[in-house]
HTML snippet that shows the backbone in 3Dmol.js (N, CA, C, O; Angstrom):
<script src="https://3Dmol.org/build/3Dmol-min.js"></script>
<div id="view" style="width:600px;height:400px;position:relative"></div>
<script>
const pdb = `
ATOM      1  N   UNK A   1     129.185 108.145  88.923  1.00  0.00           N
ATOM      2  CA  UNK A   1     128.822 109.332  89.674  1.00  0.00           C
ATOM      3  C   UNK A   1     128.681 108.984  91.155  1.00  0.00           C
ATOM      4  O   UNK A   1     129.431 108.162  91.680  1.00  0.00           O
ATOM      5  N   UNK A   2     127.699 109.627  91.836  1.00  0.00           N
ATOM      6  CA  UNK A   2     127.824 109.707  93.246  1.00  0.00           C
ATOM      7  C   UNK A   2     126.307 109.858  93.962  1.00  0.00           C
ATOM      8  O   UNK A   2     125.389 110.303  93.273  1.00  0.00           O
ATOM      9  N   UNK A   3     126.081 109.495  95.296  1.00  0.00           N
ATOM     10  CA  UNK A   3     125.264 110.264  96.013  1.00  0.00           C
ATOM     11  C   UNK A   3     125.692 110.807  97.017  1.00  0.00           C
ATOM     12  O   UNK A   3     126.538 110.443  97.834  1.00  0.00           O
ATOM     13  N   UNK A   4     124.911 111.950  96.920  1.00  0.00           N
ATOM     14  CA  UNK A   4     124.897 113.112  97.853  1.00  0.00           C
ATOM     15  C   UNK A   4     124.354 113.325  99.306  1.00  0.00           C
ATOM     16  O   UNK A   4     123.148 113.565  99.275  1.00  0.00           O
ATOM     17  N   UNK A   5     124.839 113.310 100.473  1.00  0.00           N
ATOM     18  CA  UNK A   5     124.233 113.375 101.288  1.00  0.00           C
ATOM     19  C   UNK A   5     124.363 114.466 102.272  1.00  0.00           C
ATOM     20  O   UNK A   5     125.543 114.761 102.459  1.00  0.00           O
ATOM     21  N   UNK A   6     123.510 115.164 102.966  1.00  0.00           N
ATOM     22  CA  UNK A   6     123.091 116.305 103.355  1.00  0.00           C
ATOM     23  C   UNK A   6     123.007 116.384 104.522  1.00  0.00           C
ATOM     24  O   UNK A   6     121.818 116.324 104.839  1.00  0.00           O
ATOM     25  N   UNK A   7     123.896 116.532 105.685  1.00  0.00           N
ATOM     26  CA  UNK A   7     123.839 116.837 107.453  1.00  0.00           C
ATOM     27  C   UNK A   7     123.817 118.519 107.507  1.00  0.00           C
ATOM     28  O   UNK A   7     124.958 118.862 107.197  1.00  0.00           O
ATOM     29  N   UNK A   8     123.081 119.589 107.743  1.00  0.00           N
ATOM     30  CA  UNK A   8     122.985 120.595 108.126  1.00  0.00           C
ATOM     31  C   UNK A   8     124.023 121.000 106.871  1.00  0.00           C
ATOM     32  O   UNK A   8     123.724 120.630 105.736  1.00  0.00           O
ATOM     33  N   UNK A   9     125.160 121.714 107.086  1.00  0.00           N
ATOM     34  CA  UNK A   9     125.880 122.525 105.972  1.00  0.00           C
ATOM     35  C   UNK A   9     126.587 121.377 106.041  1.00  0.00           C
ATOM     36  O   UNK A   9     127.106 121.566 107.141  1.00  0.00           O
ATOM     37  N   UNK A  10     126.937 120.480 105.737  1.00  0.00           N
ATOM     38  CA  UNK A  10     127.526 119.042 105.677  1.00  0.00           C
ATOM     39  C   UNK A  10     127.288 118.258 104.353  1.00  0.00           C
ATOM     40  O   UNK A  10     126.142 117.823 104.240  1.00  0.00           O
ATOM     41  N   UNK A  11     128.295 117.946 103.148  1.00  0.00           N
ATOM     42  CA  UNK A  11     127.791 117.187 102.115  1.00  0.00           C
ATOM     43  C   UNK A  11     128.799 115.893 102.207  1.00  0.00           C
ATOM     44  O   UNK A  11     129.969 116.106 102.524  1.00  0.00           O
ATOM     45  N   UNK A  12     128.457 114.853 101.994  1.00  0.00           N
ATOM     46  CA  UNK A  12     129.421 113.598 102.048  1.00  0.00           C
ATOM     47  C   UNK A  12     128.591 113.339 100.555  1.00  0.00           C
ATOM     48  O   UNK A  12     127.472 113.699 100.189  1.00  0.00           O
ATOM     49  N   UNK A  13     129.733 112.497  99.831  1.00  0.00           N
ATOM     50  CA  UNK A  13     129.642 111.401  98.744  1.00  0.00           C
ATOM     51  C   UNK A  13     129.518 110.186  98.695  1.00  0.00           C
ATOM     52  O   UNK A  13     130.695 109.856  98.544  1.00  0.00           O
ATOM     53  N   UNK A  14     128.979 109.321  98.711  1.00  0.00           N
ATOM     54  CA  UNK A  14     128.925 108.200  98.844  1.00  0.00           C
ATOM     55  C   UNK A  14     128.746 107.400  97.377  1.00  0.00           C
ATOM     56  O   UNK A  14     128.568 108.108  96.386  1.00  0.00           O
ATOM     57  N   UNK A  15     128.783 106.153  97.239  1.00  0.00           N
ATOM     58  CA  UNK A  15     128.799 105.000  95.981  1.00  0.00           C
ATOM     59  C   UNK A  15     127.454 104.846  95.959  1.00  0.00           C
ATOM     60  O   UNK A  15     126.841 104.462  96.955  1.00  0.00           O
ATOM     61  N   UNK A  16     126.712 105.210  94.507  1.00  0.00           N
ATOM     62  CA  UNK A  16     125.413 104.554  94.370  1.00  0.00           C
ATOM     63  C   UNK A  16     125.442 103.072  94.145  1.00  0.00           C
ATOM     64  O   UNK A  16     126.385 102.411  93.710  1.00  0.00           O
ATOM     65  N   UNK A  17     123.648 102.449  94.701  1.00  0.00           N
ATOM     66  CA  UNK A  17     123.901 101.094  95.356  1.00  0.00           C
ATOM     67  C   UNK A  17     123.993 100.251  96.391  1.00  0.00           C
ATOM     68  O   UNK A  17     123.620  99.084  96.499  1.00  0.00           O
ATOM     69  N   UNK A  18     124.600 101.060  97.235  1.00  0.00           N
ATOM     70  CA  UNK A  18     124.086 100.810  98.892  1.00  0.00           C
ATOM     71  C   UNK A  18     122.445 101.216  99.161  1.00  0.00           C
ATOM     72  O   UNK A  18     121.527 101.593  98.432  1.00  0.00           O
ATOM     73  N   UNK A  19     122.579 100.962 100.446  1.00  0.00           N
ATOM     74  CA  UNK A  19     121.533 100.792 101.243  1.00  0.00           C
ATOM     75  C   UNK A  19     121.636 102.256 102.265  1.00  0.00           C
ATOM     76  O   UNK A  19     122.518 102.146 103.116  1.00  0.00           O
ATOM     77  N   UNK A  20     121.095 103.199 102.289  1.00  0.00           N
ATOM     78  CA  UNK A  20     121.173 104.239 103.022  1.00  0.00           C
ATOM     79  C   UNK A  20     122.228 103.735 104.730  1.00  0.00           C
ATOM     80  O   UNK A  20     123.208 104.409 105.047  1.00  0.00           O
ATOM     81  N   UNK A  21     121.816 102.642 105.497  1.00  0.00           N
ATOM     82  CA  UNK A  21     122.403 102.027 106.255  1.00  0.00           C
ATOM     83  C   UNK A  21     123.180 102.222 106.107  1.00  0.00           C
ATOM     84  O   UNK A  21     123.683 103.134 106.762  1.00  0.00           O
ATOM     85  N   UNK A  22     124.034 101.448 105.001  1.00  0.00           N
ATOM     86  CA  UNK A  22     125.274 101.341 104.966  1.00  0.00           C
ATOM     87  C   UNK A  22     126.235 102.437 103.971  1.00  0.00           C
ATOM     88  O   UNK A  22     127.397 102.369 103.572  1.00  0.00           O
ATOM     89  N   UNK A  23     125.305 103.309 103.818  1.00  0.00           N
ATOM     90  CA  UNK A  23     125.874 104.489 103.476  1.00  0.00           C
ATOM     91  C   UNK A  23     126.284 105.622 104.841  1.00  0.00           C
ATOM     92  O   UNK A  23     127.326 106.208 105.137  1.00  0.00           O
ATOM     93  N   UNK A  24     125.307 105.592 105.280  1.00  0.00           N
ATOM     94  CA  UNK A  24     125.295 106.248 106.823  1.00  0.00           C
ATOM     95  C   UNK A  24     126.753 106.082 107.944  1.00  0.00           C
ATOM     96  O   UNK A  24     127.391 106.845 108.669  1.00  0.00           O
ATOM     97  N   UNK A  25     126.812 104.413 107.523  1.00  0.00           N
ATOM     98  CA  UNK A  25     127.691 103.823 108.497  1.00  0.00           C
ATOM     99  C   UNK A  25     129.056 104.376 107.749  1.00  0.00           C
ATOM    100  O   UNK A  25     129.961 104.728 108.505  1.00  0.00           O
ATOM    101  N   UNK A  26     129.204 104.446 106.801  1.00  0.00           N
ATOM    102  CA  UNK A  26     130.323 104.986 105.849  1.00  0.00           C
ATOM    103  C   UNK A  26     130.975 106.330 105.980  1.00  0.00           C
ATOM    104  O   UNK A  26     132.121 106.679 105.699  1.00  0.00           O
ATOM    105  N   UNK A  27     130.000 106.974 106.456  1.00  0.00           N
ATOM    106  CA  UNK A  27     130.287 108.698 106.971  1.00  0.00           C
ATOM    107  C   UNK A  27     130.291 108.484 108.027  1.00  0.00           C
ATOM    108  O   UNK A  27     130.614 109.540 108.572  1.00  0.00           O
ATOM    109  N   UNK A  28     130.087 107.540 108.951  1.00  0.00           N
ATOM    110  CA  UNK A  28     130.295 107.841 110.443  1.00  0.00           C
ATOM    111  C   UNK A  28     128.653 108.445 111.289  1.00  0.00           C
ATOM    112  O   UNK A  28     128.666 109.173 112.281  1.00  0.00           O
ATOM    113  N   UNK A  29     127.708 108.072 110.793  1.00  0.00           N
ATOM    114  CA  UNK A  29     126.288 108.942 110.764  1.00  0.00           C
ATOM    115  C   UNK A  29     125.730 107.652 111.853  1.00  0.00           C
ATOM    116  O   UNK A  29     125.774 106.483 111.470  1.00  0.00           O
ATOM    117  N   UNK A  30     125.265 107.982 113.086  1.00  0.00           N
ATOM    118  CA  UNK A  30     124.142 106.613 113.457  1.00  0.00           C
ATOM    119  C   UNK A  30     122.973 106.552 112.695  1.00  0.00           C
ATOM    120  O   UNK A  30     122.547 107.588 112.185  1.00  0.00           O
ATOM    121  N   UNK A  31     122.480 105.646 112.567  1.00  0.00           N
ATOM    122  CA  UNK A  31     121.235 105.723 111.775  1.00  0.00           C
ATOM    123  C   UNK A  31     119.939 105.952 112.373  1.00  0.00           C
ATOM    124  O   UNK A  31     118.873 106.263 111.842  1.00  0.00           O
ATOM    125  N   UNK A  32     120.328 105.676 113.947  1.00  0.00           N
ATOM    126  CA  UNK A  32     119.142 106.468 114.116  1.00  0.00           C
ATOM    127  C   UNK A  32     118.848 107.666 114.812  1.00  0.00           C
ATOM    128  O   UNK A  32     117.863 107.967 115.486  1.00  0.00           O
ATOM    129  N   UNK A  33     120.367 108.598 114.399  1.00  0.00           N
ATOM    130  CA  UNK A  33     120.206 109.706 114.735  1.00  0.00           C
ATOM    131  C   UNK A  33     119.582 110.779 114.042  1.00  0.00           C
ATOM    132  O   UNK A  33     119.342 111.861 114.578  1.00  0.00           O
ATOM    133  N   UNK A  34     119.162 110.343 112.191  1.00  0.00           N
ATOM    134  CA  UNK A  34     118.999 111.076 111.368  1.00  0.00           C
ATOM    135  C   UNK A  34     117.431 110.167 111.186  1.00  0.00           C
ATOM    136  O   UNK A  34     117.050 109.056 111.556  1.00  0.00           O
ATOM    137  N   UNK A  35     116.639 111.607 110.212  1.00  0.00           N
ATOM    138  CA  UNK A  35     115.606 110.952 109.315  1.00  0.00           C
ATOM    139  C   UNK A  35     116.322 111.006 107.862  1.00  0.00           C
ATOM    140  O   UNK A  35     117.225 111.842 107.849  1.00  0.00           O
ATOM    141  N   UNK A  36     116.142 110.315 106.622  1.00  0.00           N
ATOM    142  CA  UNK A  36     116.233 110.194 105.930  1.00  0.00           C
ATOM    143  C   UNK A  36     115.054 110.954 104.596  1.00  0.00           C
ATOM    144  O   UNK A  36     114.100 110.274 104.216  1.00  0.00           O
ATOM    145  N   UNK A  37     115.304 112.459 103.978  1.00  0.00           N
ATOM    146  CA  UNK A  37     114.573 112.623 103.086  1.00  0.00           C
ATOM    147  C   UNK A  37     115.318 112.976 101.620  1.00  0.00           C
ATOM    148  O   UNK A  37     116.137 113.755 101.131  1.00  0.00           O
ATOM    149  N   UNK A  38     114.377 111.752 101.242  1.00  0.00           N
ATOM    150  CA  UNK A  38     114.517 111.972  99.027  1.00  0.00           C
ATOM    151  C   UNK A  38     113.188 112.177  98.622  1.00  0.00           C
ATOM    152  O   UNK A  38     112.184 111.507  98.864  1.00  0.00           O
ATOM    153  N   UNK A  39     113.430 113.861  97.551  1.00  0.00           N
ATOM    154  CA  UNK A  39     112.433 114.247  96.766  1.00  0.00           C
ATOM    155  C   UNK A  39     111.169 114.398  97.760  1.00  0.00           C
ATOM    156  O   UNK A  39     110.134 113.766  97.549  1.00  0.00           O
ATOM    157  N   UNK A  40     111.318 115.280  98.863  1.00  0.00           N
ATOM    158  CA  UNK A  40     110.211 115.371  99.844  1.00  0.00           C
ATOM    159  C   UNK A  40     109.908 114.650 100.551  1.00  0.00           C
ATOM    160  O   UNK A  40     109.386 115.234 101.501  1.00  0.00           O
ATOM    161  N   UNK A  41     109.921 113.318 100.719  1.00  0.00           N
ATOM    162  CA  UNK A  41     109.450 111.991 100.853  1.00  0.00           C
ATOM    163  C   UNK A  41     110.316 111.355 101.986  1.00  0.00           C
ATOM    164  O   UNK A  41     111.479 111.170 101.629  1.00  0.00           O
ATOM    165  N   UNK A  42     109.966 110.891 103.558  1.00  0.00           N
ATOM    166  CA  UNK A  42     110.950 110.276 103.981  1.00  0.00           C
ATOM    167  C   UNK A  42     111.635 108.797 103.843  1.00  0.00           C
ATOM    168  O   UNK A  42     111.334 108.141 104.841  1.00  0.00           O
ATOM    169  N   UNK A  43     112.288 108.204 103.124  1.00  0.00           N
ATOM    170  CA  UNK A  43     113.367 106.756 103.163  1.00  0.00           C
ATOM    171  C   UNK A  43     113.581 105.748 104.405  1.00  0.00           C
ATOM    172  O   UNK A  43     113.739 106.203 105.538  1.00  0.00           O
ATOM    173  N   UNK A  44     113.579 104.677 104.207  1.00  0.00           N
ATOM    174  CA  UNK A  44     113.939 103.853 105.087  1.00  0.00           C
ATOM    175  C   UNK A  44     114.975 103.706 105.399  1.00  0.00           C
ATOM    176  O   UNK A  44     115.478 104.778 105.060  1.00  0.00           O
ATOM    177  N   UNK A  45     116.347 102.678 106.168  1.00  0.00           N
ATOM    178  CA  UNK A  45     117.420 102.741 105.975  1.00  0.00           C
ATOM    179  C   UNK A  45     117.806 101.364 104.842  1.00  0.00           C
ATOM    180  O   UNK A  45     118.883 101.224 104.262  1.00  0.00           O
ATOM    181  N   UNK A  46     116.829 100.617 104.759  1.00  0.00           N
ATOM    182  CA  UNK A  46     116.788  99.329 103.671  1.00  0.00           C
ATOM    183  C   UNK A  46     116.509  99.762 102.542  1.00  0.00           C
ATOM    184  O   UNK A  46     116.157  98.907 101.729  1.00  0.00           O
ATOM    185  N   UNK A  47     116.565 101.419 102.007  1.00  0.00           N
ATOM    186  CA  UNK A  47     116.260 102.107 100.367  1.00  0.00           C
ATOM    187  C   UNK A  47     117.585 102.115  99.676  1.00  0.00           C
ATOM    188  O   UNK A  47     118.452 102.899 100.060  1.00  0.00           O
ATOM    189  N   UNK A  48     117.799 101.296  98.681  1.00  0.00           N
ATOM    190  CA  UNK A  48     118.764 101.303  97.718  1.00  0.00           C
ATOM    191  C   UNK A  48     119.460 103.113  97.173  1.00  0.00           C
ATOM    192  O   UNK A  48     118.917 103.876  96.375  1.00  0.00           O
ATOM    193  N   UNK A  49     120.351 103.267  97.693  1.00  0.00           N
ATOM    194  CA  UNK A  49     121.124 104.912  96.885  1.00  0.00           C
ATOM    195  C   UNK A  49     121.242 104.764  95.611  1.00  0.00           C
ATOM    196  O   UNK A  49     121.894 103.761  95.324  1.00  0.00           O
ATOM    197  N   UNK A  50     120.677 105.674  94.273  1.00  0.00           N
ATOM    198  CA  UNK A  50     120.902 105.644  92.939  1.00  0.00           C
ATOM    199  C   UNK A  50     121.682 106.665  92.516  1.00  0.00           C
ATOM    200  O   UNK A  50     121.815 107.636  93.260  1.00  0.00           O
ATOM    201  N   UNK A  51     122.047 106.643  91.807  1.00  0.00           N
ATOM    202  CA  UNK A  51     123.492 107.786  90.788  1.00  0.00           C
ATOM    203  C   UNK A  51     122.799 108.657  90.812  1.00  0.00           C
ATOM    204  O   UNK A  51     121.669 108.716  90.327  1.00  0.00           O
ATOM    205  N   UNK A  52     123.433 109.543  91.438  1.00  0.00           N
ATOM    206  CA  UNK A  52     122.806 110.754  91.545  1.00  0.00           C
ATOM    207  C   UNK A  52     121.447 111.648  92.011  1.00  0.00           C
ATOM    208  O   UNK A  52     120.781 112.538  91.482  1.00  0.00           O
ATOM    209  N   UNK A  53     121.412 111.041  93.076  1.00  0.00           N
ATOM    210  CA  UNK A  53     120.032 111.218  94.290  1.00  0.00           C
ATOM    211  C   UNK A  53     120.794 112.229  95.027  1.00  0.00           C
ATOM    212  O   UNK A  53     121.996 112.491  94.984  1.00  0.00           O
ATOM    213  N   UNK A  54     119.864 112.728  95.697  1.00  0.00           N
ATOM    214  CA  UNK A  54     120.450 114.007  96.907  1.00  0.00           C
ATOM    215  C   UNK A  54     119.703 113.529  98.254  1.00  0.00           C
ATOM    216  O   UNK A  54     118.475 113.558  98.173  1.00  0.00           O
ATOM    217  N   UNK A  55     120.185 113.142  99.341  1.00  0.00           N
ATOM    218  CA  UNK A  55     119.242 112.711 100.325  1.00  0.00           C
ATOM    219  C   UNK A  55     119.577 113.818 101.477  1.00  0.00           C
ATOM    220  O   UNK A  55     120.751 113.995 101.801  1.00  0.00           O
ATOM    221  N   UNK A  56     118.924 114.278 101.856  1.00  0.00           N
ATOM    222  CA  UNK A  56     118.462 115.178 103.043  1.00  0.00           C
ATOM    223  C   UNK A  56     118.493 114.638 104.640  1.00  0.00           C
ATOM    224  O   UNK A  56     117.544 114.001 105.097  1.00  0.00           O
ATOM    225  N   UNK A  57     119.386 114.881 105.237  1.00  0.00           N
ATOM    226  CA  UNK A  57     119.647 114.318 106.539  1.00  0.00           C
ATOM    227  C   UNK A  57     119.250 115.090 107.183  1.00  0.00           C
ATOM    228  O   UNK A  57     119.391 116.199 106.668  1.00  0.00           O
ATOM    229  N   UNK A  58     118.407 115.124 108.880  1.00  0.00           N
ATOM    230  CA  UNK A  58     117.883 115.586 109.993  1.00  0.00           C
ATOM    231  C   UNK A  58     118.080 114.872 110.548  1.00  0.00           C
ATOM    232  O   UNK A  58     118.000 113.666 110.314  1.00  0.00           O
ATOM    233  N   UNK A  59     118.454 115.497 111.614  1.00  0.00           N
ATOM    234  CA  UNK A  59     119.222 115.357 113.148  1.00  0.00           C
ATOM    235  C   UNK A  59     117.754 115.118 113.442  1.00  0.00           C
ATOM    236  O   UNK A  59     116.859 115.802 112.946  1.00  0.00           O
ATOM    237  N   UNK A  60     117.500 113.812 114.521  1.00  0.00           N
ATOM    238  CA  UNK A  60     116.635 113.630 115.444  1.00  0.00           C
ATOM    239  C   UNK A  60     116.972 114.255 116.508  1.00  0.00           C
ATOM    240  O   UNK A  60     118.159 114.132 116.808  1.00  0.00           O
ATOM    241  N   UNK A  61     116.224 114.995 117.304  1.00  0.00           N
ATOM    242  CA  UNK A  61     116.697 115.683 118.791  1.00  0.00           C
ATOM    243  C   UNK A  61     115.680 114.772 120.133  1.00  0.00           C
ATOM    244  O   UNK A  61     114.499 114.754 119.787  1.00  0.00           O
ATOM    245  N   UNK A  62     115.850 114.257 121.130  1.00  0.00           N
ATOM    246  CA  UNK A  62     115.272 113.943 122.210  1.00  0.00           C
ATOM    247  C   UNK A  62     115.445 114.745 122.946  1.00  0.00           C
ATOM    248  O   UNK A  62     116.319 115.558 122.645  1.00  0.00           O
ATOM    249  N   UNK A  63     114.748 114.921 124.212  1.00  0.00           N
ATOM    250  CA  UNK A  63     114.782 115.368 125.278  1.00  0.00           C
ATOM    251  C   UNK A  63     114.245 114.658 126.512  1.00  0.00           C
ATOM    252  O   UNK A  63     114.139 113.489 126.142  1.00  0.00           O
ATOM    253  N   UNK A  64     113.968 114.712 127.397  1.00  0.00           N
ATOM    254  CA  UNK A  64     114.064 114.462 128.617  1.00  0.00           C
ATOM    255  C   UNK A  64     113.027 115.445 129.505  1.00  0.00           C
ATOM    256  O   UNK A  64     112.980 115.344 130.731  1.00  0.00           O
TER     257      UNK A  64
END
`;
const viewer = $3Dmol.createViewer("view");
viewer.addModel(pdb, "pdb");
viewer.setStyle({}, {cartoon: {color: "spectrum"}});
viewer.zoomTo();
viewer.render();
</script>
């Protein structure tokens, strides 16, 4: 199967087993442009992806 990952109306697939990192880097995502949320809860980028997780991506915004 797969994990699911979530940019605004945006879904990518990725291989369970990675490391959110290097899932991120796989879609083209900086890592620290996003927060990372599974099951409510925010993730590190060193959290292992499992078969069939849904992770929730947010855009960090800065300003100036």
């Amino acid at each position: 199967m797969s994990v699911k990952l979530v940019l605004r109306e945006q879904e990518f697939e990725v291989k369970p087993g990675m490391t959110l990192r290097h899932s991120l880097e796989k879609i083209d995502v900086l890592p620290e442009a996003v927060l990372a949320i599974r099951d409510g809860e925010m993730i590190t980028e060193d959290e292992i992806l499992h078969d069939g997780e849904v992770v929730r991506l947010v855009a960090v915004i800065s300003g100036g």
